[in-house]
Structures are given as structure tokens and as C-alpha cells.
N, C-alpha and C positions, 0 to 999 in steps of 0.2 A: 504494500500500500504506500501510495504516495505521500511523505508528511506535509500536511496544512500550515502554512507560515502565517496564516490569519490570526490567529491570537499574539503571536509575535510581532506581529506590524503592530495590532492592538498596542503591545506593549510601548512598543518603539515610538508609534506617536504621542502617545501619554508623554511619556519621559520625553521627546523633544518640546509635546507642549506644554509641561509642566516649565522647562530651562526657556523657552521663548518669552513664557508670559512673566517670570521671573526677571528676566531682562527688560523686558518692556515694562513691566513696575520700575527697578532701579536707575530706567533712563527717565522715567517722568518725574522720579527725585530728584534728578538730576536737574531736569528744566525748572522744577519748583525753586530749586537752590538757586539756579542762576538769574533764575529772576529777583530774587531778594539781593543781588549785587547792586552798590551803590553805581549810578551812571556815573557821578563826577568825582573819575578816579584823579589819579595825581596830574599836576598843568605839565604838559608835555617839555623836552626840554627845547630851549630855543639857539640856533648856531645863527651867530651872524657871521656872513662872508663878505667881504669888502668886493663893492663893486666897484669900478669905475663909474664915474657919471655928474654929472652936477647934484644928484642927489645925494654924494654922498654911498652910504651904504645899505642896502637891505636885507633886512631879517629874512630869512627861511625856515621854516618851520618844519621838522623833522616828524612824524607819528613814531610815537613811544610802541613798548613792546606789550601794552595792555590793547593795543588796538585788536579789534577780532578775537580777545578770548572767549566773549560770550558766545560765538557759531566756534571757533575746536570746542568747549566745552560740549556741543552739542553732537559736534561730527564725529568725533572717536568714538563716544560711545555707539553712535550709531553704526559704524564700521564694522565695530568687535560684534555687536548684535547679529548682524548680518552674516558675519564669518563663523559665529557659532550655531548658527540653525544647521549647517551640512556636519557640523563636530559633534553636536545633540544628536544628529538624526543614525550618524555611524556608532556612536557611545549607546543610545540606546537600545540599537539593533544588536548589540556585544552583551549590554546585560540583560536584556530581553532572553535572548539565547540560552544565558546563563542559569539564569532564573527557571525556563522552562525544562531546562537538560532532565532533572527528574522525572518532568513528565513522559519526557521521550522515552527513558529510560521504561518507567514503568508499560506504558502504551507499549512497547517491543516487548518485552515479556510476556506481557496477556495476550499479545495476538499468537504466541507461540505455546501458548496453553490451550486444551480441549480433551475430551473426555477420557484420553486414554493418557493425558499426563497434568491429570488434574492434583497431581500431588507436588507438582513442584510451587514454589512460591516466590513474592517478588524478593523478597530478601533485600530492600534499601538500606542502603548505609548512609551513613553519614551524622551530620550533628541529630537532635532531636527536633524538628519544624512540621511547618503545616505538611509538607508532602510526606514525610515520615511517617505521621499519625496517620494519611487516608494510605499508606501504603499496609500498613499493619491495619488495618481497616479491612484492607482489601484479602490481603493475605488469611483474616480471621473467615471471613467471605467463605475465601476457596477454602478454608478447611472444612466449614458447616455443608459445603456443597459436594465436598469430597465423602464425606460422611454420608450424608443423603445417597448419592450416588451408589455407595458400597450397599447399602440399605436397600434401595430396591434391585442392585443386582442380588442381592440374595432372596428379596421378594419372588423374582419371578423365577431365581432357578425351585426357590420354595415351591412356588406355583404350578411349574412345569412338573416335578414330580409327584405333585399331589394328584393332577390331573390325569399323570402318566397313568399308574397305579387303576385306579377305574378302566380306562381303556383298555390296558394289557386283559384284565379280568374280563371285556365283553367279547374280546378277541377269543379268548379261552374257550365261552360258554359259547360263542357262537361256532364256532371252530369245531367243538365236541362231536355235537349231531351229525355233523356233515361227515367226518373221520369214522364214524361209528355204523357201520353194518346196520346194526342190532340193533338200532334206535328204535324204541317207539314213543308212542302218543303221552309216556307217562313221563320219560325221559327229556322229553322238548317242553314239559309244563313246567317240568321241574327248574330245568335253563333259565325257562322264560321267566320264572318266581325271582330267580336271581339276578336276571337282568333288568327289573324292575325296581330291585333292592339298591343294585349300583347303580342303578339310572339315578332314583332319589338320592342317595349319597353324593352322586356328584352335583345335583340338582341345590342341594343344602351348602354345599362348597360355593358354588359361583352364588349364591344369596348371601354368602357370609361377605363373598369380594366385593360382590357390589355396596355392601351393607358397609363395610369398610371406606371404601372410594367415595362413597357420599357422605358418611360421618365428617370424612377430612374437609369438606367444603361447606360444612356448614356450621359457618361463623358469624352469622351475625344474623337478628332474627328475633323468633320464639314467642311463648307466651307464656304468662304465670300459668305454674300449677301447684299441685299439693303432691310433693313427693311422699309421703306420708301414705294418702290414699290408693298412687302408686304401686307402691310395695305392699301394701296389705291385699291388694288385687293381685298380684302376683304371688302371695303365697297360697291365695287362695284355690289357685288354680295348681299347685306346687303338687310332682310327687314324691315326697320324700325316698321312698325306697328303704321303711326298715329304720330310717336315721331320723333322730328327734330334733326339733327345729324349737328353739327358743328366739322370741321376737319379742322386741321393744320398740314399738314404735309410737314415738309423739310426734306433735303439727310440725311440720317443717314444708316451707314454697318455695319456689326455684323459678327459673325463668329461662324458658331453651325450648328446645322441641320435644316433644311429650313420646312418639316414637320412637327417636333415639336411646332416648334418656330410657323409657319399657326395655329395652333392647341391651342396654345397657344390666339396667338390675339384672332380664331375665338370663344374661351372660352369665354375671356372678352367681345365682344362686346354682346356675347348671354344673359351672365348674365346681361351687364348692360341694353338691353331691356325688359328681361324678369320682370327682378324687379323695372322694371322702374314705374311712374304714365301715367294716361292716359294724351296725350298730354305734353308729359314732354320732356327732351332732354336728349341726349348722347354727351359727348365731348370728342374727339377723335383727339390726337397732337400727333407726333415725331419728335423729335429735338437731334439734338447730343449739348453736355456739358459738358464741364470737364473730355474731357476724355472717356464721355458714350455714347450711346446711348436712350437716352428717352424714353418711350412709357407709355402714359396716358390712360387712360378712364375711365371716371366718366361718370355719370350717376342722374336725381334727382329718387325719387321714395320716400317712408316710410322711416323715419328715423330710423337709426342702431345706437344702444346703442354704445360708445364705447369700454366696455369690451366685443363686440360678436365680432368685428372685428375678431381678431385672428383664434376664433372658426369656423369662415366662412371658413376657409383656409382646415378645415380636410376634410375627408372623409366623408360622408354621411350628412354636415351639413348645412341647411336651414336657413333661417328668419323665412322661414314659409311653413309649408307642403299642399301638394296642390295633389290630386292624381291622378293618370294617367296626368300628364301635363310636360313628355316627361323630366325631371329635375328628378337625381340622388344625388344631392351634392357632384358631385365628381368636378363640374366646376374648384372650386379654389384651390382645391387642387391640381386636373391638370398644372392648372398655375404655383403653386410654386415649383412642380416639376421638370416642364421645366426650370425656371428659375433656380433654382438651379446648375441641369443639367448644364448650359450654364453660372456655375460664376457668374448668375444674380441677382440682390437685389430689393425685392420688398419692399416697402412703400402701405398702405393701409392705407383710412381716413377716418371715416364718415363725411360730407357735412351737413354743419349748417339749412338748409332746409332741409336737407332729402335725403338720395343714399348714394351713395360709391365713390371715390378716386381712384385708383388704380395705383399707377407708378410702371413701371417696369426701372431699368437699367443694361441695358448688356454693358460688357465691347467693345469698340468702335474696329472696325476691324485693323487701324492702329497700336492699342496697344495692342493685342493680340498677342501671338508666342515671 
């Protein structure tokens, strides 16, 4: 790419007309000044030279060397003025240059960065200034973009074998019959029972992506509700499975989208049965606090290392893989979506026996807007 001298000229006229108009101020102090000079300076001197003549002799009168100081006083300055507009105009063109070198600098860089070496950085040196600070600006940039970037490359390789895993299995069961002599009328019901099961399986996958992909865009918005009523409809509908559900819940209102936010809860209470132990509990509270809204559920189940906690939150990620049992690993990550979504901050813990933690707080409806 060709470099743009445009903001340079910018420069460059500034600074010549910054030094012109400078000058043109100091020559009008000048004319101010020399008009406060007294006209009647000193009486000139006078030579008499002896003439011949009946007259006698006559005076001549010489001009003293104040004559015409009032026009040099005027003309020099005005020369140097003149001579300094093309010395302004090269001087500013020099530190214009100078001044903008970092920029160049950084602009070649960035044009030499894209997706496949998005890990390098501008790395400016020098003193600590403005172009320093937006180059470490910039640089902070390409990290968080660098980040993102790794983040959905593992999204879609995530993606790509969740989705593998179904197809291999229709291939299988469609593949079967046709390989099979001996097929009959019970054996092709049987196939098809199963490719109905993986049809829905994958069918609940792509609702969970898209359920995803829409949560991230929707920021701004919503309308009060009563989280509260919420979750008391949700466990209403709840199957536990064997496992005792302790619930606390008092008035707590929010303000977001009412389907996300459903979708949200009914994530948590799934995962915390699913990973639950047999005959274990669910504990499930909202309370408003400081301002929030609350929403807990924990759960006991196998204990979770601390350092997986976080890793639980992406996409495709497990304790433990279990196949066909209707679980993608998108649950938590679902959740922090939404939350997000909705200004919300989640806290996750593992439980000294064994489960998970989980609080959610949304900002309270009162102090929202």
C-alpha cells in the first residue's frame, strides 16, 4: 500500500503557519514600536565648503545616518519573514515526518498481521507517549482477538465432532439392512427406532447452537420479570430422579428476556441432576442482595477438581463423556452466555463432598435503566 502524506502536509502547514503568523505578530510590534519614535531626531550636521562667488560661501547640508531608519526598520524584518516561510515549510515537513514515524511504524506491522499470525505484536519502543499507550492498546487488542480466535477454533472443531458422531451412527444403521441377507420387517423397525433417537439427538444439538448464537447477541433489551416465579415454575415441572430438591425461594425481579433467562435456570437444574449421585440433593435458592438478584444451585454428585471448574463453562466440555445420554457440553456454557447477555456474574465452586456451586447475579430490576 501506498503511504498517504496527507496528514503530514497537515502537519507541515500547521507548523509553517503557526512560524508565519508568529512572525507576522513580531513585525507589527515592530511597526507599533517604530511609530512611537520621536520624528525630531538630532539637527543634522552642517559642512560649509567655501565657494567662490560674490556670495561668499555656502552651506551644504549633508543627511545624517538616522535618515531612512524608520523603512530598514521595516524592511529586514520583512525580508527574514519572507525567507522563513520556505525554512518553516522544509523544518516542518522534517518534524512532521518525525512525529508521525511511529505511526508508520505501527500501520506496517498491522498490515503484516492476519489470522494465521495473529500472535505477533506491535512491540513499540521507545520513551512512554501518546503512541506508546495506543500501541499497547493495540497490542492488548490483538491479544483478546487472539484469544477469541483460538476459542472458536476449538468451537467448531468441538462442533464438527459432535456432529460427526451422529452421522457415523446413521451410516451404520442405514448400512446394516442393506449388508444383511436376512433382514427383515423387525430388523428395519428396529434401525429405524434408532435413527429417530439420533435424528433427535442431533436435532437437540443444533437447538442448543443456535440457543447459544442468539444468547450472545442479545444485549440490550428485555423486560421486568419475577425470577422468583421463574424458578418455582421450573421446578415445578422438575424430574428429580430419586434426588431430593431443597428450595428457597423469595421475590426477586430482573430485567432481560424471560426465555433466555427459562433456559438459563432450566440448564442448571438439568446439569445439576444429571451429574448428580444417586440419592443425592439439588439446592435450589433466590434471594435478592445488595442490589442483585441471586440464583443458586448446587448440587452433590463426584467431586470436580478445582482447576476444571472454568473449563466446565466452554463448549463441548464434560467431567465425563457418556454416549448417547442426550448431554452436548454446551449446558454451561449456555448459562454464561445468558448471563452475560443480561450484565450477569457468575461465581462457580466445587462443594467439599463432591458437585458444583453455581450462583448466578443479575442486576436487580429496581436498578437497572
Amino acid at each position: 500500500m501506498v503511504p498517504s502524506n496527507r496528514l503530514r502536509w497537515r502537519l507541515t502547514l500547521l507548523y509553517s503557519l503557526a512560524s508565519f503568523v508568529s512572525g507576522i505578530v513580531l513585525l507589527v510590534l515592530v511597526v507599533l514600536v517604530s511609530l512611537t519614535l520621536p520624528t525630531d531626531g538630532p539637527a543634522p550636521r552642517v559642512i560649509e565648503a567655501p565657494r567662490p562667488g560674490p556670495a561668499g560661501s555656502v552651506v551644504a547640508r549633508l543627511p545624517s545616518d538616522n535618515d531612512g531608519y524608520q523603512r530598514d526598520l521595516l524592511l529586514v524584518p520583512g525580508l527574514a519573514l519572507l525567507i522563513m516561510v520556505p525554512v518553516s515549510l522544509g523544518g516542518g515537513w522534517v518534524l512532521a515526518g518525525r512525529m508521525l514515524r511511529p505511526m508508520r511504524t505501527m500501520n506496517e506491522r498491522l498490515e503484516r498481521i492476519s489470522g494465521r499470525n495473529v500472535h505477533e505484536r506491535l512491540a513499540l519502543q521507545g520513551p512512554r507517549d501518546e503512541f506508546r499507550d495506543l500501541a499497547d492498546t493495540i497490542d492488548g487488542l490483538l491479544g483478546r482477538l487472539e484469544l477469541a480466535l483460538d476459542g472458536h477454533k476449538r468451537f467448531v472443531a468441538n462442533a464438527a465432532h459432535e456432529l460427526r458422531t451422529p452421522l457415523t451412527v446413521e451410516h451404520a444403521l442405514l448400512e446394516e439392512p442393506l449388508i444383511d441377507a436376512g433382514a427383515t420387517v423387525e430388523s428395519y423397525r428396529a434401525n429405524f427406532e434408532q435413527l429417530l433417537a439420533v435424528n433427535r439427538h442431533r436435532g437437540a444439538l443444533l437447538e442448543s447452537l443456535l440457543t447459544l448464537t442468539g444468547s450472545e447477541s442479545a444485549r440490550d433489551g428485555g423486560v421486568p420479570f419475577a425470577l422468583d416465579a421463574m424458578v418455582e415454575a421450573a421446578l415445578a415441572g422438575l424430574a428429580p430422579h430419586g434426588l431430593t430438591v431443597a428450595a428457597t425461594i423469595r421475590p426477586a425481579r430482573i430485567v432481560g428476556d424471560p426465555t433466555l433467562v427459562a433456559r438459563l435456570v432450566a440448564n442448571l437444574l438439568d446439569n445439576a441432576i444429571h451429574y448428580n449421585a444417586p440419592g443425592g440433593v439439588v439446592e435450589v435458592g433466590v434471594r435478592r442482595t445488595d442490589g442483585y438478584a441471586r440464583l443458586i444451585v448446587a448440587n452433590t454428585g463426584p467431586v470436580v477438581p478445582p482447576d476444571q471448574v472454568e473449563r466446565l463453562f466452554e463448549p463441548f466440555q464434560r467431567m465425563r463423556r457418556v454416549a448417547d445420554d442426550g448431554h452436548h457440553g454446551l449446558g454451561l456454557s449456555i448459562v454464561r452466555t445468558i448471563a452475560t447477555a443480561h450484565a450477569a456474574t457468575i461465581h462457580a465452586r466445587p462443594r467439599p463432598g463432591g458437585g458444583l456451586s453455581v450462583e448466578v447475579f443479575f442486576p436487580a430490576a429496581s436498578l437497572v435503566g
